[in-house]
C-alpha positions as CSV (number, residue, x, y, z in Angstrom):
1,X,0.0,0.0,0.0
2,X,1.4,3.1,-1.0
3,X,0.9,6.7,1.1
4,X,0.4,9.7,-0.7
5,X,3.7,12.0,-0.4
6,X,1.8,15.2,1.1
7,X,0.2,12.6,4.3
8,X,2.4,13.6,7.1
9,X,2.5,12.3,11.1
10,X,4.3,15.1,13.3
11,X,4.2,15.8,17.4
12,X,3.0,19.4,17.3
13,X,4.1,20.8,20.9
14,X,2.2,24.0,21.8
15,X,3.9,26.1,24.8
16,X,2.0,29.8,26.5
17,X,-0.7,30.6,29.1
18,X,-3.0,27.1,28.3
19,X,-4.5,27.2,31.8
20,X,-8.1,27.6,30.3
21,X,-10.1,23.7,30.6
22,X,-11.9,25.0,27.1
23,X,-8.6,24.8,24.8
24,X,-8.2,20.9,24.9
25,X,-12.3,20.1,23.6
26,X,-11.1,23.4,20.9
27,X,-8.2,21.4,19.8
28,X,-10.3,18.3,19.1
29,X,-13.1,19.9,17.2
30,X,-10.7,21.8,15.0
31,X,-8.5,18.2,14.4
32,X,-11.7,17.1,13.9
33,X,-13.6,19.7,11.5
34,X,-10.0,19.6,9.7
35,X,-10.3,16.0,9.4
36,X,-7.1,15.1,10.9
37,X,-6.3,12.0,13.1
38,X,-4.9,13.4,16.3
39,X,-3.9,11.8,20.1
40,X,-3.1,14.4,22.5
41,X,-0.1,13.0,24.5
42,X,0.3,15.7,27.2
43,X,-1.3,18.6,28.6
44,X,-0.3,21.1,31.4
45,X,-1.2,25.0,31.7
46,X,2.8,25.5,30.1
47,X,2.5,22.9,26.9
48,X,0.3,20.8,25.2
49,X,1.4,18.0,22.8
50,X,-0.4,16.2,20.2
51,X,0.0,13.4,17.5
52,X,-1.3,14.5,14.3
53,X,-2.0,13.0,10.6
54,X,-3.1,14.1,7.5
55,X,-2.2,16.4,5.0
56,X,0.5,19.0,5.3
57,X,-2.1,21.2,4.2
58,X,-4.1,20.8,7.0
59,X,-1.6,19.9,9.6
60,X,-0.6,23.9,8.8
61,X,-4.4,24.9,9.1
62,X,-4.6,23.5,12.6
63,X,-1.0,25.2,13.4
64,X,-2.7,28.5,12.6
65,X,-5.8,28.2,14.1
66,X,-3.8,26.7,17.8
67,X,-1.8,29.8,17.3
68,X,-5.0,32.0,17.2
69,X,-7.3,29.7,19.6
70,X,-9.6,30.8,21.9
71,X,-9.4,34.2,23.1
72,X,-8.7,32.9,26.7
73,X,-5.5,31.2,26.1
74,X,-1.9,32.8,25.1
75,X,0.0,30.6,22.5
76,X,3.8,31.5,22.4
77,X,5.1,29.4,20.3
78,X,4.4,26.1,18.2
79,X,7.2,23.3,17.3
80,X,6.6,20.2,14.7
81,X,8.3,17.8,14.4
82,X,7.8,14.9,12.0
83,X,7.1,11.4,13.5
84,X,9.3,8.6,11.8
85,X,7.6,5.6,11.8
86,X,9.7,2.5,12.4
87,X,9.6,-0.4,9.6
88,X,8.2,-4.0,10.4
């Protein structure tokens, strides 16, 4: 089975003021309305991170939109990094 080039897996880690309980459910309907698979992996009022797949495209659009969020949280700064997945 082959993948298509532009279907990427990376560990997004978002650091700032994350204290408010609403950003977490916001991450998951935007994944979700973007059609992205995501896991978050951690969370903490300092940094969030969170497994995602799909497009580069949309990986980017859900970068944006974290770095905008909800008007009560204060995003700082945003790191990906791709995931390598090992071979069987």
């Amino acid at each position: 089975m082959e993948r298509d080039s532009s279907h990427l897996q990376q560990r997004m880690t978002i650091v700032g003021d994350l204290e408010a309980a609403s950003f977490v459910p916001w991450i998951q309907r935007h994944a979700a309305k973007l059609g992205l698979s995501h896991t978050i992996s951690h969370t903490s009022s300092m940094r969030i991170e969170l497994e995602l797949s799909g497009p580069e495209d949309l990986i980017d659009m859900m970068e944006v939109g974290c770095s905008l969020g909800p008007i009560d949280i204060w995003v700082e700064s945003i790191e990906r990094r791709a995931i390598i997945a090992e071979k069987a």
